[in-house]
N, CA, C and O of each residue as an XYZ file, in Angstrom:
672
protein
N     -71.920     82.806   -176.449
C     -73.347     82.585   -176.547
C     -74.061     83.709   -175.789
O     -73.765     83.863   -174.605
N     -75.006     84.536   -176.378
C     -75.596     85.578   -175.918
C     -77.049     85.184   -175.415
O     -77.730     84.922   -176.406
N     -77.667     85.066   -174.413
C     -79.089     84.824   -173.910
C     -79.403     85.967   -173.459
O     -78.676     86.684   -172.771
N     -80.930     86.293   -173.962
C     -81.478     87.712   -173.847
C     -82.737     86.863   -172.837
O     -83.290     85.773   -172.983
N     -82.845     87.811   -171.913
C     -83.703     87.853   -170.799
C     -84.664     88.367   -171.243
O     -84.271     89.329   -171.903
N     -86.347     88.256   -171.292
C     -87.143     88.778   -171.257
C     -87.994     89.357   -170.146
O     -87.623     89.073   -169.006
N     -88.840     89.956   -170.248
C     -89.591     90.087   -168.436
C     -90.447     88.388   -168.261
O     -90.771     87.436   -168.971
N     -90.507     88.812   -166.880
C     -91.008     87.432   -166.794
C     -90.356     86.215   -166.691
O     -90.785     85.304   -165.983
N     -89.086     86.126   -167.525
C     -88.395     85.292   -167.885
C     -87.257     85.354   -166.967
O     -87.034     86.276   -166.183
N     -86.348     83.984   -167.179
C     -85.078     84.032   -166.385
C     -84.256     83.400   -167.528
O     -84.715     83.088   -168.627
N     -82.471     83.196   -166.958
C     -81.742     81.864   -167.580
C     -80.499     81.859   -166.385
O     -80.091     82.648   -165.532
N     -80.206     80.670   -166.793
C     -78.960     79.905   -165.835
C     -77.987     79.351   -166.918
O     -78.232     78.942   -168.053
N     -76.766     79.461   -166.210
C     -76.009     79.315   -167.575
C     -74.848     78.972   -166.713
O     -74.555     79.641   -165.722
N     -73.884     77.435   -167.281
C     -72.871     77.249   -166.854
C     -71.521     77.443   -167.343
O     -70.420     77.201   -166.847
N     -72.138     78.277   -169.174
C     -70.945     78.347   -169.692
C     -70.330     79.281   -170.183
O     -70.967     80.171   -170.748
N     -68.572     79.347   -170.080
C     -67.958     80.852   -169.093
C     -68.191     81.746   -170.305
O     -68.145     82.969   -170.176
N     -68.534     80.949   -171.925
C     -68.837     81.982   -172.797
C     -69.763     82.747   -172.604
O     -69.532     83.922   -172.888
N     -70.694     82.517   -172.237
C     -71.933     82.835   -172.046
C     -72.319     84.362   -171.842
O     -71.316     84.992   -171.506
N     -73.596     85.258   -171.949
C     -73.254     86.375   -171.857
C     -75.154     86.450   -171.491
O     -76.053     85.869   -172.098
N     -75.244     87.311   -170.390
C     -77.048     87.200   -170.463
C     -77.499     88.651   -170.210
O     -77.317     89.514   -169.351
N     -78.080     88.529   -171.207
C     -78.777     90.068   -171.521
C     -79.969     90.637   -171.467
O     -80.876     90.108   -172.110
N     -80.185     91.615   -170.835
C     -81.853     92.164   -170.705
C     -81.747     93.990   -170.935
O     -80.763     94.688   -170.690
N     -82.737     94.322   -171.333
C     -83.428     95.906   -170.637
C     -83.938     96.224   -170.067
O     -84.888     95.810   -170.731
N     -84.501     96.782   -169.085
C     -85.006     97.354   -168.019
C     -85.414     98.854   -167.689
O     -84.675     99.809   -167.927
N     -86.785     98.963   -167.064
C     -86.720    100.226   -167.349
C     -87.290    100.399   -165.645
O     -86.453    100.737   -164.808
N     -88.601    100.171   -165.251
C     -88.784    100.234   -163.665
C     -88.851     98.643   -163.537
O     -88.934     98.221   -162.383
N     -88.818     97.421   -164.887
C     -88.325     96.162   -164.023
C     -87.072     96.172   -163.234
O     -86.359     97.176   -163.232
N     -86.794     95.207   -162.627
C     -85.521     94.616   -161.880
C     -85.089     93.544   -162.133
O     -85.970     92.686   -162.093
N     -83.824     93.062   -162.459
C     -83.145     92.023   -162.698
C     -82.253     91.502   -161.626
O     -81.216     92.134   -161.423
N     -82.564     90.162   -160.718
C     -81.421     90.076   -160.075
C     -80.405     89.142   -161.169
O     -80.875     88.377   -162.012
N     -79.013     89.369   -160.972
C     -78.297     88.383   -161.052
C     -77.456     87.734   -160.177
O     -76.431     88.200   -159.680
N     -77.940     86.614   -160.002
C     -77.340     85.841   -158.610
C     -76.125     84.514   -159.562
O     -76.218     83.839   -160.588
N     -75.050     84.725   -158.447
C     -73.993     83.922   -158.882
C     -73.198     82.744   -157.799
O     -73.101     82.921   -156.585
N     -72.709     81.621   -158.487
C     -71.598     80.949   -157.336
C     -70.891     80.961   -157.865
O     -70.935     80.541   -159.022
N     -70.015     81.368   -157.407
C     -68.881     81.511   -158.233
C     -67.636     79.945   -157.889
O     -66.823     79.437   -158.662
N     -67.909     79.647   -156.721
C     -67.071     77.790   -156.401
C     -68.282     77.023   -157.860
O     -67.773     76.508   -158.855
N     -69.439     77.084   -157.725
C     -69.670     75.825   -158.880
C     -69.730     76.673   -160.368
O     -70.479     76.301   -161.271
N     -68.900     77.780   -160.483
C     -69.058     78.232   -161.870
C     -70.093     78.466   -162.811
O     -70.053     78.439   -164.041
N     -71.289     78.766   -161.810
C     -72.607     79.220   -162.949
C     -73.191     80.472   -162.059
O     -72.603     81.062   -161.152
N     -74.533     80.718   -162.577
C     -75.277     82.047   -162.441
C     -75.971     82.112   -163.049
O     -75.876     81.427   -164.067
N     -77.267     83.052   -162.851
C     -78.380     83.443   -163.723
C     -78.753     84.832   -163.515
O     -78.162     85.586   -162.742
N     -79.770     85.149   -164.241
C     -80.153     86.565   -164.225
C     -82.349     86.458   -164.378
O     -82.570     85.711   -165.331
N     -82.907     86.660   -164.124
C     -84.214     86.637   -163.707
C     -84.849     88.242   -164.199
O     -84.029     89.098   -163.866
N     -86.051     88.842   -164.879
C     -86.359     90.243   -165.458
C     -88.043     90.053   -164.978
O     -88.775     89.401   -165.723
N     -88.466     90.512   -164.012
C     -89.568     90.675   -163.169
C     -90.379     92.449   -163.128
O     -90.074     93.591   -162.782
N     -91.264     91.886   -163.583
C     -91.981     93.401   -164.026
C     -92.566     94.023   -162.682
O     -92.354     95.201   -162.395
N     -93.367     93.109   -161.816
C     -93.908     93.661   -160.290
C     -93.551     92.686   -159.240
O     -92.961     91.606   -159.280
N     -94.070     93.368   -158.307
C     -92.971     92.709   -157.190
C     -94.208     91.633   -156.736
O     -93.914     90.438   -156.771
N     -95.488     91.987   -156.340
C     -96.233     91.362   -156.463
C     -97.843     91.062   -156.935
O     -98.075     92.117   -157.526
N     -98.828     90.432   -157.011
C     -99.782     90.281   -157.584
C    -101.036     91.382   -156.784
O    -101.158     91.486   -155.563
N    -101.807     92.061   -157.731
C    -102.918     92.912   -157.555
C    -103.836     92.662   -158.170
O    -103.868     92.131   -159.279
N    -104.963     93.126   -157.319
C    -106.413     92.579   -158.194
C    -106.350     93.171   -159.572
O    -107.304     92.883   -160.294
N    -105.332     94.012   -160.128
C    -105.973     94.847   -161.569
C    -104.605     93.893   -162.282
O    -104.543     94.131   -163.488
N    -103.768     93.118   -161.924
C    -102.317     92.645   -162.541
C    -102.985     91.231   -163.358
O    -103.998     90.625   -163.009
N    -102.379     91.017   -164.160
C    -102.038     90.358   -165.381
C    -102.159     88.981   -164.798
O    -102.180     89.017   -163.567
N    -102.246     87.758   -165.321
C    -102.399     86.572   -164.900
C    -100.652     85.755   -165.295
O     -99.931     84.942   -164.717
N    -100.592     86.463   -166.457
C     -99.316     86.306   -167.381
C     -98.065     86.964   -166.804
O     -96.972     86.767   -167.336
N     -98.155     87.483   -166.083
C     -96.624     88.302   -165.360
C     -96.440     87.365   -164.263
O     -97.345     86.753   -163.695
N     -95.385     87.310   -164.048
C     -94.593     86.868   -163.060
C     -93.819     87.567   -162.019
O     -92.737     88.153   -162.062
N     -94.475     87.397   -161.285
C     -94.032     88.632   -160.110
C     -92.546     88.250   -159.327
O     -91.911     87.202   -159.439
N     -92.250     89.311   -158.597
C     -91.014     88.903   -157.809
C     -90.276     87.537   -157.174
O     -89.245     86.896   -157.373
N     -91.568     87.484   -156.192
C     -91.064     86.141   -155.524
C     -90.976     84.718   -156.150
O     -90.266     83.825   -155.687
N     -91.877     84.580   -157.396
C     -92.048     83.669   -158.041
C     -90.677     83.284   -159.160
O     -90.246     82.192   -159.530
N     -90.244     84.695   -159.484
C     -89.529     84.883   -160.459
C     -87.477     84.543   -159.738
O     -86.523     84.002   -160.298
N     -87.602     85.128   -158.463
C     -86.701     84.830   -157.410
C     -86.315     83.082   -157.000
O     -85.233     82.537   -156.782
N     -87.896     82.482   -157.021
C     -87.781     81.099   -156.442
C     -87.294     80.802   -157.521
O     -86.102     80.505   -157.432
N     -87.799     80.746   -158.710
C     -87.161     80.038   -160.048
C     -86.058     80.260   -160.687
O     -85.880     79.730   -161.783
N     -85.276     80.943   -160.215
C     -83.751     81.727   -160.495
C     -82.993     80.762   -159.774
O     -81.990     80.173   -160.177
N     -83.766     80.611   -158.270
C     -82.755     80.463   -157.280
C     -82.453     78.696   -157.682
O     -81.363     78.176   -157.917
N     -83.985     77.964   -157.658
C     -84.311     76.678   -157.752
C     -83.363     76.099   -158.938
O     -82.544     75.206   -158.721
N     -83.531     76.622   -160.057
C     -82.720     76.424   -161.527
C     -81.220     76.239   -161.016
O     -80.686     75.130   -160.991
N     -80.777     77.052   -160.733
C     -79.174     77.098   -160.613
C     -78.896     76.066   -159.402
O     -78.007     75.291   -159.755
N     -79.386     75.770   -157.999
C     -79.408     75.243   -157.544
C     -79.620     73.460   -158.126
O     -78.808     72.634   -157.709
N     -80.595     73.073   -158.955
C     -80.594     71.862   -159.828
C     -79.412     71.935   -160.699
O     -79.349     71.046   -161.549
N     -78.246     72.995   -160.669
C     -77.540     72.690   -161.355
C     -75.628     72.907   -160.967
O     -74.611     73.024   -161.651
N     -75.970     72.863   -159.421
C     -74.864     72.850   -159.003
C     -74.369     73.627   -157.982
O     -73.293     73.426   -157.419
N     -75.357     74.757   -157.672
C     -74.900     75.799   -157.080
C     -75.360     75.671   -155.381
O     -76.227     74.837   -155.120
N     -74.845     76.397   -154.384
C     -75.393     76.043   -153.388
C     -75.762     77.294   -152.689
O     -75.175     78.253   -153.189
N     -76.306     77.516   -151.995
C     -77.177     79.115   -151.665
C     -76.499     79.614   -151.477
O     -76.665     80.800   -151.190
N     -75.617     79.075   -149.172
C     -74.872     80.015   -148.829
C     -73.745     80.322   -149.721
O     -72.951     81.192   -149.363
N     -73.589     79.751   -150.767
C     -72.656     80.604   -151.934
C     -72.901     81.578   -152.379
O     -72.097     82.510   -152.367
N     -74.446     81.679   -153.066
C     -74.964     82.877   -154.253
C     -74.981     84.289   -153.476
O     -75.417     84.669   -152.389
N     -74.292     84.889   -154.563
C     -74.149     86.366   -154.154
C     -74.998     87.511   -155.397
O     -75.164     87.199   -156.576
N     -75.263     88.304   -155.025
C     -76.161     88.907   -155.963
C     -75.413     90.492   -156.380
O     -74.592     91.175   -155.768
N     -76.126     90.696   -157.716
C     -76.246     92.172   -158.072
C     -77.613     92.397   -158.775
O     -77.862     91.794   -159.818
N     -78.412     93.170   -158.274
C     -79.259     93.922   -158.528
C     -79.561     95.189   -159.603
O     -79.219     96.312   -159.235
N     -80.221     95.022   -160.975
C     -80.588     96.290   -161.148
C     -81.610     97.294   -162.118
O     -81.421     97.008   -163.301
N     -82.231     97.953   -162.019
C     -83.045     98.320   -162.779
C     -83.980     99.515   -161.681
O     -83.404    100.435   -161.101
N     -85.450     99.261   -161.573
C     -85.815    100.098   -160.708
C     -86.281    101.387   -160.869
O     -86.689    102.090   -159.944
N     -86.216    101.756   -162.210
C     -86.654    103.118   -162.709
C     -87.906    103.610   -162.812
O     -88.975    103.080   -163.113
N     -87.500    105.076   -162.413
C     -89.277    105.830   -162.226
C     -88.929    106.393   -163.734
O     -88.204    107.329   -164.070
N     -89.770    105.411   -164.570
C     -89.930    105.962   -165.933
C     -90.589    107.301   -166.671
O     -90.312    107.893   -167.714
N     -91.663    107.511   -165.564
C     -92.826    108.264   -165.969
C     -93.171    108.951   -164.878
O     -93.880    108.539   -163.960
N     -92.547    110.255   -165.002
C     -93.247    111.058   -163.815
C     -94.938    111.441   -163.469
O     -95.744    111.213   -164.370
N     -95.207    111.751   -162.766
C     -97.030    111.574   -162.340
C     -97.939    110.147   -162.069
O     -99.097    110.164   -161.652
N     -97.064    108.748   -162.440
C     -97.266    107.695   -162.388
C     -96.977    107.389   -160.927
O     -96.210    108.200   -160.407
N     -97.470    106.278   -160.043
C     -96.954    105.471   -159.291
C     -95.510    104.930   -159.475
O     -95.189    104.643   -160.629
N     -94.620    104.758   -158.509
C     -93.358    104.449   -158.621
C     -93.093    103.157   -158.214
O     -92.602    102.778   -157.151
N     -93.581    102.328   -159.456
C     -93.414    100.491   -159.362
C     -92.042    100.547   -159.409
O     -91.497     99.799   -158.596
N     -91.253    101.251   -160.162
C     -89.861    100.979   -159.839
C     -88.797    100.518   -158.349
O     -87.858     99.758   -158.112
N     -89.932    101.851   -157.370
C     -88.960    101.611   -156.605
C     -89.998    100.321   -155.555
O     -89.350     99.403   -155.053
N     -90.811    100.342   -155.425
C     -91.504     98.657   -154.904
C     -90.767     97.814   -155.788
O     -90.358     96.813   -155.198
N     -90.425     97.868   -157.103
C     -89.638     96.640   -157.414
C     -88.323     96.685   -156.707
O     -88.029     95.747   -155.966
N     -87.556     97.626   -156.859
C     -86.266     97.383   -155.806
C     -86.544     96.987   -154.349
O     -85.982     96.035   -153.808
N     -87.347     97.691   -153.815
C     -87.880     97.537   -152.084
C     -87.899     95.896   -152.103
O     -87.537     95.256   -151.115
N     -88.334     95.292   -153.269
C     -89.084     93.656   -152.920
C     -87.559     93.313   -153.076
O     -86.923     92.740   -152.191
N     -87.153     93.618   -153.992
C     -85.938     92.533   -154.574
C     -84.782     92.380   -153.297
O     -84.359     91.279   -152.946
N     -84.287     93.859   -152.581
C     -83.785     94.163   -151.755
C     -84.027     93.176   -150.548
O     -83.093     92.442   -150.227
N     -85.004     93.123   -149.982
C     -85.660     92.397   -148.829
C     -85.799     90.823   -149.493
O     -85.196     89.879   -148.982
N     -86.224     90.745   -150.080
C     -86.466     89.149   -150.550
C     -84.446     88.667   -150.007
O     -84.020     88.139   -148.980
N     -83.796     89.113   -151.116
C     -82.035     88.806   -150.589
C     -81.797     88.873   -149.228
O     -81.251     87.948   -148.627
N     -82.262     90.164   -148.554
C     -81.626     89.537   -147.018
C     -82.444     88.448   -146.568
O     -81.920     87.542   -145.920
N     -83.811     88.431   -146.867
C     -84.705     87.730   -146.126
C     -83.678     85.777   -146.385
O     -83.302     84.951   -145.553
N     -83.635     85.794   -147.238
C     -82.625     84.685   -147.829
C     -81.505     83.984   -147.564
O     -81.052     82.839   -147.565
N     -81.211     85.193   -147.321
C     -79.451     84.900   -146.594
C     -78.429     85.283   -147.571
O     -77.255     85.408   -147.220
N     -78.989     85.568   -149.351
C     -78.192     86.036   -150.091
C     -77.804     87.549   -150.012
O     -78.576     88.508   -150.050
N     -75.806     87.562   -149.836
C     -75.624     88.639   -150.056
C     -75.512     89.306   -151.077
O     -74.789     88.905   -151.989
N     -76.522     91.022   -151.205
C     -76.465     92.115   -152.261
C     -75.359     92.567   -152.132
O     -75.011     93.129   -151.094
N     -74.368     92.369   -153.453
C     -73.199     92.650   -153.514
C     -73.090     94.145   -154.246
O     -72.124     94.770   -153.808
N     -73.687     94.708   -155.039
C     -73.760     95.714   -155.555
C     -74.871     95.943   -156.650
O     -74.848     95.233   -157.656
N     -75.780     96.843   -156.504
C     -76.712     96.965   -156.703
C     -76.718     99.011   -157.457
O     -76.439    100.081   -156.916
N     -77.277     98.566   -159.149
C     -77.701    100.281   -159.697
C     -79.061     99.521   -159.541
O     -79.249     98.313   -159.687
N     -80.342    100.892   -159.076
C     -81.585    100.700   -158.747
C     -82.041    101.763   -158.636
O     -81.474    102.477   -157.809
N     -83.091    102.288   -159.291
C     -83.721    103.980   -159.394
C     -83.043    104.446   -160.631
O     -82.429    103.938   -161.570
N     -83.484    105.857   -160.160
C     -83.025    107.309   -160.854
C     -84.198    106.626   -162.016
O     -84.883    105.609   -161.917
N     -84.096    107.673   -163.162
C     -85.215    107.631   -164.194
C     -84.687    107.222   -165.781
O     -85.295    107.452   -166.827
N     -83.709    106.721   -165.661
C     -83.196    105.971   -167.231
C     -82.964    104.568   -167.095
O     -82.468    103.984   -166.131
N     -83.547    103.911   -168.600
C     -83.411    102.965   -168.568
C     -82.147    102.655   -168.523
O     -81.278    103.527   -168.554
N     -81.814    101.062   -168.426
C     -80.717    100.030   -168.544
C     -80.797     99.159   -169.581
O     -81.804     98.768   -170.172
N     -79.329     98.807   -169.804
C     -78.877     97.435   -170.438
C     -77.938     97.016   -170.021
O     -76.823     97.536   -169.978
N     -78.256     96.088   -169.687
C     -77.719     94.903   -168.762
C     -77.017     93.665   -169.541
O     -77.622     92.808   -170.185
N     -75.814     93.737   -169.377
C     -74.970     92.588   -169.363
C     -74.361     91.938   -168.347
O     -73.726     92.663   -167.581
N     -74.374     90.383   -168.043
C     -74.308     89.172   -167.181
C     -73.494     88.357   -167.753
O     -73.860     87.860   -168.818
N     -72.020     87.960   -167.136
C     -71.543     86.446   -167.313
C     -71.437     86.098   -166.114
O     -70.654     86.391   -165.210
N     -72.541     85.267   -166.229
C     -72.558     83.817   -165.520
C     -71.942     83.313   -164.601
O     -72.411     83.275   -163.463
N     -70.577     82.748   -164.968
C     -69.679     82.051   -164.722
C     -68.830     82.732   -163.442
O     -68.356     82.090   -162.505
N     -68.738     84.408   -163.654
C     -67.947     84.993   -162.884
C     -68.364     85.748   -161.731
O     -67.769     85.837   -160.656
N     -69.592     86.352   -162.114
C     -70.843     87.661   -161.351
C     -70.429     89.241   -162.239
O     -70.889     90.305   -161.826
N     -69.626     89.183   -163.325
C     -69.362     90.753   -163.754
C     -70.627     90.658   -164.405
O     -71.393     89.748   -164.721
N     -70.591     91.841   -164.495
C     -72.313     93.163   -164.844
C     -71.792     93.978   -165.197
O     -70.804     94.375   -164.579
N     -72.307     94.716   -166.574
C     -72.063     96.214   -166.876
C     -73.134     96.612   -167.339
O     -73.763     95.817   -168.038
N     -73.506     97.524   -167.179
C     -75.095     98.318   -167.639
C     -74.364     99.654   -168.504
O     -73.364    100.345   -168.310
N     -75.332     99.612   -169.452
C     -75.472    100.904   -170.662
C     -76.697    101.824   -170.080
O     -77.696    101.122   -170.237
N     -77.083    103.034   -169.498
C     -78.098    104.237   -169.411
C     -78.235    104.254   -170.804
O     -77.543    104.020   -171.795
N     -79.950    104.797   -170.390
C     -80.249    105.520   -171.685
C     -81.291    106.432   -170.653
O     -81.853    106.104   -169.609
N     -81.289    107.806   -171.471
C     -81.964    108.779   -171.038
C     -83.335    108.581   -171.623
O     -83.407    108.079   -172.745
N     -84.222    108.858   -171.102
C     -86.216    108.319   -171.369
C     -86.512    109.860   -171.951
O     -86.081    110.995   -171.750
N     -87.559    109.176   -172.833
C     -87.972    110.899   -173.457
C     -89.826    110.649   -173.400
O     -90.777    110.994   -174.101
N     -89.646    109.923   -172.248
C     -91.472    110.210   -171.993
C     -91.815    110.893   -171.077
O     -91.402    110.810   -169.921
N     -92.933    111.944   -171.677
C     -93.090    113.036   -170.959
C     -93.155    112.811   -170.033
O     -92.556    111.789   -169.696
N     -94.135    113.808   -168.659
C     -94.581    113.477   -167.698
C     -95.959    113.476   -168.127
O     -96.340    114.065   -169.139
N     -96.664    112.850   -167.397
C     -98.017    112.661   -167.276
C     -98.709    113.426   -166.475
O     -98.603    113.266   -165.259
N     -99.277    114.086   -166.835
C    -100.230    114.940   -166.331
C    -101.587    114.567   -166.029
O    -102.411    114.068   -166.795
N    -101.780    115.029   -164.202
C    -103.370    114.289   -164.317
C    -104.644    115.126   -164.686
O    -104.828    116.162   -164.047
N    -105.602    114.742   -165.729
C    -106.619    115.428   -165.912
C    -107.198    116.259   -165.008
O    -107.197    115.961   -163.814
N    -107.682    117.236   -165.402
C    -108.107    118.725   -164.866
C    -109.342    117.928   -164.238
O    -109.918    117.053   -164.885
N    -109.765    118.329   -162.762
C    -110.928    117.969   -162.147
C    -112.351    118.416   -163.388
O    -112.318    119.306   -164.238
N    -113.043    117.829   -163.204
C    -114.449    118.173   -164.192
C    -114.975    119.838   -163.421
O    -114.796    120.273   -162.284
N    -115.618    120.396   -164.542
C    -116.074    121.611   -163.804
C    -117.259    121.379   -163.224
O    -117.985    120.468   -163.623
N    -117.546    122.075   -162.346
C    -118.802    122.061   -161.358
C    -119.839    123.085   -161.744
O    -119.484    124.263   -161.786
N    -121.090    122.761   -162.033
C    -122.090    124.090   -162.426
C    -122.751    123.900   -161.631
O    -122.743    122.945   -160.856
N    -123.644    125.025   -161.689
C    -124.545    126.008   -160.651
C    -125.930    126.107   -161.719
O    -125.972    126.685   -162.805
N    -126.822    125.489   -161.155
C    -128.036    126.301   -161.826
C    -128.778    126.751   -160.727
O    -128.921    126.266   -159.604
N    -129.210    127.731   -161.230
C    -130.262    128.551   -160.370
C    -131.545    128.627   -160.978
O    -131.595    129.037   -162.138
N    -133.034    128.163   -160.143
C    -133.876    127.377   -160.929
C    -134.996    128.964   -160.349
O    -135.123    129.555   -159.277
N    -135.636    129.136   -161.821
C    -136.615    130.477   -161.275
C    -137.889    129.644   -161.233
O    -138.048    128.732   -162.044
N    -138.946    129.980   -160.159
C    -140.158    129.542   -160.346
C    -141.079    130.455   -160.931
O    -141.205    131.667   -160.756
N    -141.669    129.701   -161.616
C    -142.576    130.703   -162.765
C    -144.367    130.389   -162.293
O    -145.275    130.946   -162.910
């Protein structure tokens, strides 16, 4: 059974078929696992947290973290068990702000803050991911892909004129 992660979105899954899938480009995905009660989930969080110019509809880090953690926990798992892998984090777009790496910075700190240990973690560099998750065990394998968006360039300052006013 294949479950595709969306942003925003999470899943928990107890069964060892199971396979949970996302892309990522400066989101972050944790996938947190127990491996004594045989489940895990994976969580795809676009910002780490809420800004006056952000979306009402996104789901930010910590929110997206509690509901990963809460889910699997209603279903068997117990904290000081869950162990994590981390990954995504990409500076997609050069000349942009680097939400990528505030998304790793949050995700990073949120886990120790927790008590969950980051067991291995890909995060940065500038290509996307695909991300594969079973559940049941904590294995992860990610596919790169190289980005072909330019850089962004910031507009040329406006020009400044000069008039020189004759009195007549």
């Amino acid at each position: 059974m294949i479950l595709n992660v969306a942003q925003g979105t999470h899943a928990v899954s107890t069964d060892p078929e199971a396979v949970i899938t996302t892309v990522l480009g400066s989101c972050v995905a944790a996938c947190l696992f127990d491996a004594g009660a045989g489940l895990g989930g994976m969580n795809h969080f676009l910002l780490p947290e809420s800004t006056a110019h952000s979306s009402r509809n996104v789901i930010y880090g910590a929110q997206a973290m509690e509901l990963l953690i809460n889910d699997m926990m209603k279903k068997g798992a117990h904290k000081e068990r869950m162990r994590a892998k981390l990954f995504g984090g990409a500076r997609m777009v050069d000349g942009l702000s680097d939400i990528g790496a505030a998304n790793a910075a949050f995700a990073l700190q949120f886990l120790e803050d927790e008590g969950i240990p980051c067991i291995a973690a890909s995060l940065g560099g500038k290509n996307a991911r695909r991300l594969r998750f079973w559940p049941t065990t904590g294995r992860a394998t990610q596919k790169c892909f190289a980005t072909t968006a330019p850089a962004v360039a910031r507009p040329a300052p406006a020009p400044v004129y000069t008039f020189q006013f004759t009195q007549f």
